[in-house]
N, C-alpha and C positions, 0 to 999 in steps of 0.2 A: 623349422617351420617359420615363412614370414608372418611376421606380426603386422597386426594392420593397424594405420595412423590414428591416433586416440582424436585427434582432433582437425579442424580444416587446416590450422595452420601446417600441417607437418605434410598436406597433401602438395605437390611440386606446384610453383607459380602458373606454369603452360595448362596444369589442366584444370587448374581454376576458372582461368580466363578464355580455354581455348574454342568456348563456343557457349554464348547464350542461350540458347536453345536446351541443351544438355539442364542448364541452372534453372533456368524458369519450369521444366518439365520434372525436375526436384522440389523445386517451388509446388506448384500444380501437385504431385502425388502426397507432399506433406498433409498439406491443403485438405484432401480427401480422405485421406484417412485420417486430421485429426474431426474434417467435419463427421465422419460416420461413427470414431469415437463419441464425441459430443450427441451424435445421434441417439448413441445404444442409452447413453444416460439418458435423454429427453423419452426415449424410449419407456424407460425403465419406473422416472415419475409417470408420464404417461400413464401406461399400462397397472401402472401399482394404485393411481389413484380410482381409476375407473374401475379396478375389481374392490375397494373398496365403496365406490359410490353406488354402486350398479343398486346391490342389496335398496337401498332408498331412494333410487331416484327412476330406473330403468338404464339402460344402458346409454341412449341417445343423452339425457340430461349429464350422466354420469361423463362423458365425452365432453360437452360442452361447458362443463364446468373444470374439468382436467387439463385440456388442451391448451388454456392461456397459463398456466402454469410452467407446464414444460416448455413453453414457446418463449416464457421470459427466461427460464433456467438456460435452458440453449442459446441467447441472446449473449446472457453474458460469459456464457463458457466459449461461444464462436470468437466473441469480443476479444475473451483473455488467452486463447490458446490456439485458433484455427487462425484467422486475420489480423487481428492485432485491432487496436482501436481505433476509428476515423477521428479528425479532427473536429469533430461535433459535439456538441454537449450531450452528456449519457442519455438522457431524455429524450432530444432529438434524433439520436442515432435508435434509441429503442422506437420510436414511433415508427420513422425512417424500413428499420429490420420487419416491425409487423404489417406494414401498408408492401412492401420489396416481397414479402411472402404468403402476403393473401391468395394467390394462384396456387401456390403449394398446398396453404391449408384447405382451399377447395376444395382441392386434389385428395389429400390427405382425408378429410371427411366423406368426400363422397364417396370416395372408395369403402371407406370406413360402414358408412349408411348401407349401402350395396351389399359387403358380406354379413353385414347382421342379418339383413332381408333374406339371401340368398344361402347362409350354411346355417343350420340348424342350431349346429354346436358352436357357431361363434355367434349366435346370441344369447346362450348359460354363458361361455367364454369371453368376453367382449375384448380380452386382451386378445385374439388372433385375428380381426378386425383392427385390431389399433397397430398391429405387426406391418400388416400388409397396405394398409392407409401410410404409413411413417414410411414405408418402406418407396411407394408412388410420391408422395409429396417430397421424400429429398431431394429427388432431384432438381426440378424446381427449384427449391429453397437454396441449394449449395450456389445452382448461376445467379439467383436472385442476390445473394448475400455477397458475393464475391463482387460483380457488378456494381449493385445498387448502392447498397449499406454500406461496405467497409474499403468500398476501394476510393480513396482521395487523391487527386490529382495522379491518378494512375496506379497507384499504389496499395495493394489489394491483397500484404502479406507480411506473416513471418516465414 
């Protein structure tokens, strides 16, 4: 049985190089699924916080108070393991990420606001609401981030 190359060095020089497209579209799927990694965790504060907060706040307050939360946690997990870090100062680049994804969290909320209104059970629930909000806003947020936030002088990856 062939064994397959443990590492890029051992892959042949021709198909390293023999086409761009091929690397950047490796580049690009990394990308994706380390951001929807990143996601499930932002997710997971998310949703963990707001079935805690629900109980004393309602679900909306419970949302609004949870969501800057995960948004910083995802900030610096996108920083450390999806894109790599821009050459801006942490603080800069974090404002930068939250103003780059304000469309998203729109998104992300209003959808959010919409199924509480509209499914019965994702207002005792408010985590199936916060599923399907996270789930409209990444998109958004992956072009916004990739673009906006962490791409410097072109360069918008590990």
């Amino acid at each position: 049985m062939a064994q397959m190359p443990e590492s890029q060095d051992e892959i042949a020089p021709a198909a390293q190089t023999s086409s761009a497209v091929p690397l950047e579209c490796d580049v690009l799927r990394r990308q994706i699924l380390r951001f929807g990694g990143v996601g499930v965790v932002g997710f997971a504060i998310n949703a963990s916080l707001v079935e805690v907060l629900v109980h004393a706040t309602g679900p909306i307050w419970a949302q609004v108070m949870a969501f800057p939360v995960a948004a910083s946690a995802t900030w610096w997990l996108n920083r450390r393991y999806t894109f790599g870090a821009s050459r801006r100062k942490p603080h800069h680049e974090w404002l930068r990420y939250v103003f780059a994804n304000s469309v998203g969290w729109v998104v992300n909320n209003g959808v959010f606001i919409a199924v509480i209104y509209t499914l019965p059970m994702a207002y005792t629930h408010p985590s199936i609401a916060v599923a399907i909000g996270s789930i409209a806003g990444m998109t958004f947020n992956f072009i916004a981030s990739k673009k906006i936030v962490f791409n410097v002088d072109g360069n918008s990856g590990k």
